[in-house]
TORPARO-151335 format. One line per 5 residues: number of its first residue (from 0); for each residue x, y, z of N, C-alpha, C, O. Coordinates in nm, 2 decimals. Layout:
N
NUM = X Y Z X Y Z X Y Z X Y Z; ...
END
This chain:
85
0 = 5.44 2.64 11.09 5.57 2.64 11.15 5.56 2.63 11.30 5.48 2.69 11.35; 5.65 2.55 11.38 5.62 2.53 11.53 5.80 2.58 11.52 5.89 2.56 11.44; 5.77 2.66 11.67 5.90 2.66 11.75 5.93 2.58 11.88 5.86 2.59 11.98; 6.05 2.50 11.88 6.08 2.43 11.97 6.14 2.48 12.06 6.15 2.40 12.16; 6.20 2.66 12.09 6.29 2.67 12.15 6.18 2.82 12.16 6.10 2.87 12.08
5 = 6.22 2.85 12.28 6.12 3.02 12.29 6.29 3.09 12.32 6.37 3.05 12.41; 6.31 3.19 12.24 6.45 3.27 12.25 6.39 3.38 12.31 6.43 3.48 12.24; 6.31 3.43 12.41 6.34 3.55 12.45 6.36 3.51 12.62 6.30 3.43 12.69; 6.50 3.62 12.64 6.53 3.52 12.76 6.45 3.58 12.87 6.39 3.68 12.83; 6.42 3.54 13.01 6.31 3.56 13.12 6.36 3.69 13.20 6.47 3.69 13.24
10 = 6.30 3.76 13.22 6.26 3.90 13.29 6.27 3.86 13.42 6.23 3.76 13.46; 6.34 3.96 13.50 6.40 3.96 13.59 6.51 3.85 13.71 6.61 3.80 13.67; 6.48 3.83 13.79 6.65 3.72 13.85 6.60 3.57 13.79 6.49 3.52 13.81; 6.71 3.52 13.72 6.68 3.35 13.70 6.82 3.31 13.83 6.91 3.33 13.91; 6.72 3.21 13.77 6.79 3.06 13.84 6.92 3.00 13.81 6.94 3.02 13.69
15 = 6.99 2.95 13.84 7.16 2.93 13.74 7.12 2.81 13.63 7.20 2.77 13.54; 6.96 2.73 13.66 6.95 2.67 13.53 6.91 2.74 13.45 6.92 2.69 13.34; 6.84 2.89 13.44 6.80 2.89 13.35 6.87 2.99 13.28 6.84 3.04 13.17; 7.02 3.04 13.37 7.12 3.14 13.31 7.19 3.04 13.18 7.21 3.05 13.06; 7.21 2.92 13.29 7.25 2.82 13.19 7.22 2.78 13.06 7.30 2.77 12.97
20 = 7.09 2.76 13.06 6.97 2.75 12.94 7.03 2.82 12.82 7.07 2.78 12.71; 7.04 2.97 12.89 7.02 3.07 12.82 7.20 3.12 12.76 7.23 3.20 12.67; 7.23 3.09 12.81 7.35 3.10 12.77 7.44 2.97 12.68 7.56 2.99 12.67; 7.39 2.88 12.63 7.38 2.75 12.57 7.41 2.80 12.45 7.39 2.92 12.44; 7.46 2.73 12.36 7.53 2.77 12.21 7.36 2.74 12.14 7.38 2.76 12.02
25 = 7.28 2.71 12.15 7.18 2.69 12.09 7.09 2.79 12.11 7.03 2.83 12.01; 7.06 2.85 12.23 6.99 2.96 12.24 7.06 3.06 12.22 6.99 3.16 12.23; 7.17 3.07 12.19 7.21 3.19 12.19 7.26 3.21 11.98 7.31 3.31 11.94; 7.24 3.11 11.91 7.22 3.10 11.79 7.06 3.13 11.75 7.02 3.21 11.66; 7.00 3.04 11.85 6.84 3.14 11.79 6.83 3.28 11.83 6.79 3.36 11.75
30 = 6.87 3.32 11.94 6.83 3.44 11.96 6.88 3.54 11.85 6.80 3.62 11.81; 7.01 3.56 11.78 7.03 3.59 11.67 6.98 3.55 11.56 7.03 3.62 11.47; 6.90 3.44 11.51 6.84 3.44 11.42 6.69 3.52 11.42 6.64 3.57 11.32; 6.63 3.50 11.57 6.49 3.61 11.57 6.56 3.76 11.57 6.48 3.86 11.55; 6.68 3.79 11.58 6.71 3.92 11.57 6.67 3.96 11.45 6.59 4.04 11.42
35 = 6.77 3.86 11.34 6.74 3.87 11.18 6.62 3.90 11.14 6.61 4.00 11.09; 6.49 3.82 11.16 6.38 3.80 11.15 6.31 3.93 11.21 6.21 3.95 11.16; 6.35 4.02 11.31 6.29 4.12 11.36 6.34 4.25 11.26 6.28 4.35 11.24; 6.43 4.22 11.21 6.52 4.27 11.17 6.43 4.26 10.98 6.36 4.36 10.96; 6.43 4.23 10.94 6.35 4.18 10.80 6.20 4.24 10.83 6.15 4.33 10.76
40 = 6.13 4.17 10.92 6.02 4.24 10.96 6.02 4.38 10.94 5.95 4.42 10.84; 6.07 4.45 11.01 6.07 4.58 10.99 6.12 4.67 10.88 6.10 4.80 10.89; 6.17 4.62 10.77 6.23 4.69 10.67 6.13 4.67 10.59 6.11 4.76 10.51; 6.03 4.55 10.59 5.89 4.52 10.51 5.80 4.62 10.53 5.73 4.68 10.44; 5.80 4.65 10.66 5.68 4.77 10.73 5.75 4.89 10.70 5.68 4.98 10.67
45 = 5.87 4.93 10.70 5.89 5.08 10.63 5.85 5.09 10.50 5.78 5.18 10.47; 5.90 4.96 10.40 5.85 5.02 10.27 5.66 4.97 10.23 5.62 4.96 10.12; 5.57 4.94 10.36 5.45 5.02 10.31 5.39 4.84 10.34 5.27 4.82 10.35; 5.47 4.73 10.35 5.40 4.62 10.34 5.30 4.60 10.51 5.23 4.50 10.52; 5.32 4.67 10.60 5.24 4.64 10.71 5.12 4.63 10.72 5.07 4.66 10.82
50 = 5.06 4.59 10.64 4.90 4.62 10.62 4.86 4.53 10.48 4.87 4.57 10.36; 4.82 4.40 10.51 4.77 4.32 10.40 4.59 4.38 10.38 4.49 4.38 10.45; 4.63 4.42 10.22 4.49 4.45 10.20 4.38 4.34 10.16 4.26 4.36 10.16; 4.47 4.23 10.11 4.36 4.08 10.03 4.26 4.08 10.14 4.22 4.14 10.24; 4.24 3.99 10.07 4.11 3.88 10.20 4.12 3.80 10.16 4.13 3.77 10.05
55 = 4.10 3.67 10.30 4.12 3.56 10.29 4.28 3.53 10.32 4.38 3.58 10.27; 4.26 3.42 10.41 4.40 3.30 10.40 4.46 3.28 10.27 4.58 3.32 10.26; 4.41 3.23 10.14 4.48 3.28 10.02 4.56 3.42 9.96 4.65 3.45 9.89; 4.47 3.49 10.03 4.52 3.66 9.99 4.63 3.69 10.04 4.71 3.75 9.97; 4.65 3.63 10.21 4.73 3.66 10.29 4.86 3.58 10.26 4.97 3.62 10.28
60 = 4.83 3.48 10.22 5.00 3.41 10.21 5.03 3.46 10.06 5.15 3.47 10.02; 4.91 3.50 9.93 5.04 3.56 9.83 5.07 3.65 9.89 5.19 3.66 9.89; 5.00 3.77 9.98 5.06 3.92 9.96 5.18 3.86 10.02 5.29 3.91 10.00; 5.17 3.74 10.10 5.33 3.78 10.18 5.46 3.68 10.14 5.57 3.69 10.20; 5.42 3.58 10.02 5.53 3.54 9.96 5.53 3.68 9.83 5.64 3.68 9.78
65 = 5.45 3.79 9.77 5.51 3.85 9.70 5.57 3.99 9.79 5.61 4.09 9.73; 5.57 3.99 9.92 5.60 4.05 9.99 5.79 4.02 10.03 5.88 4.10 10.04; 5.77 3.87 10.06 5.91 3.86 10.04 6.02 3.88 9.90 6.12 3.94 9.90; 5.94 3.80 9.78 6.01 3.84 9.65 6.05 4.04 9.63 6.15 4.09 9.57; 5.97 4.08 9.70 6.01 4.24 9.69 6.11 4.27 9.76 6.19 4.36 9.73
70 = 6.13 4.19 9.89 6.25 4.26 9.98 6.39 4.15 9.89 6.49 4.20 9.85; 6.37 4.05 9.87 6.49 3.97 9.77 6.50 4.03 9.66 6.60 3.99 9.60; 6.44 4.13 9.58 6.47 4.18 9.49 6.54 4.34 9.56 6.64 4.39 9.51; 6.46 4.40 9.68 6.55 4.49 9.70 6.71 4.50 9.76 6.79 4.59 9.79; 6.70 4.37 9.77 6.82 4.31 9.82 6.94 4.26 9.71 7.06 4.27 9.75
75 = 6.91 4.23 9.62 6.99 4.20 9.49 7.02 4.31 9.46 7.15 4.32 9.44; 6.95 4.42 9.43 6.97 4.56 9.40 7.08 4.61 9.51 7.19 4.60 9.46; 7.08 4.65 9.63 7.14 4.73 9.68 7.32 4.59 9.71 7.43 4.60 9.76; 7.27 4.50 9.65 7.38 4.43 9.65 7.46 4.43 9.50 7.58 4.42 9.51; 7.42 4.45 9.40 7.45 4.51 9.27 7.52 4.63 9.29 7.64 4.65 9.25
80 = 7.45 4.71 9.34 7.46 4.88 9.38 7.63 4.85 9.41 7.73 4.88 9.34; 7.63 4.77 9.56 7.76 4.76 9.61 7.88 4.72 9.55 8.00 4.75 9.58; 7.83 4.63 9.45 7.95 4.58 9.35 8.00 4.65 9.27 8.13 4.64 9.26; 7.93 4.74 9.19 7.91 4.85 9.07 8.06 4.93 9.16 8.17 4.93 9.12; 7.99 5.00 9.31 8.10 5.09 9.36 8.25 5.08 9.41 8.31 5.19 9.44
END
C-alpha cells in the first residue's frame, strides 16, 4: 500500500501554502480517516492482538487478516447488542 498524501500536519509556524495544503477538503478527509485507523489500531492492542506471535511474512499477514475478522466480528456483536436494546 503507498500513501500519496502524508496527513500529519507540520510542527510549528507554516507558511500560508502550507496552512493552505492543510486545510484543503482532501487533507482534511484523510486526516480523519488516519484518525479511524488510529482509532481501530488501538482497540486491536487492548484486546491482546499487539504482539504477533507467528513467524514469517505468511504468519504475519494471517495473524493480521484473522486479527481483523475478530474486530468485524466484535463489531457485529456490539452492533446486535444495540439493536436487541
Amino acid at each position: 500500500m503507498r500513501l500519496d498524501l502524508s496527513v500529519l500536519p507540520q510542527k510549528g509556524r507554516r507558511t500560508a501554502e502550507e496552512e493552505a495544503f492543510e486545510s484543503s477538503e482532501g487533507f482534511v478527509t484523510a486526516r480523519c480517516q488516519h484518525a479511524a485507523v488510529e482509532s481501530a489500531i488501538n482497540a486491536l492492542e487492548i484486546h491482546g492482538l499487539d504482539r504477533c506471535p507467528d513467524q514469517g511474512i505468511d504468519g504475519f499477514k494471517r495473524y493480521v487478516a484473522l486479527a481483523v475478522v475478530a474486530r468485524n466480528i466484535q463489531q457485529l456483536g456490539a452492533h446486535l447488542k444495540k439493536k436487541k436494546s
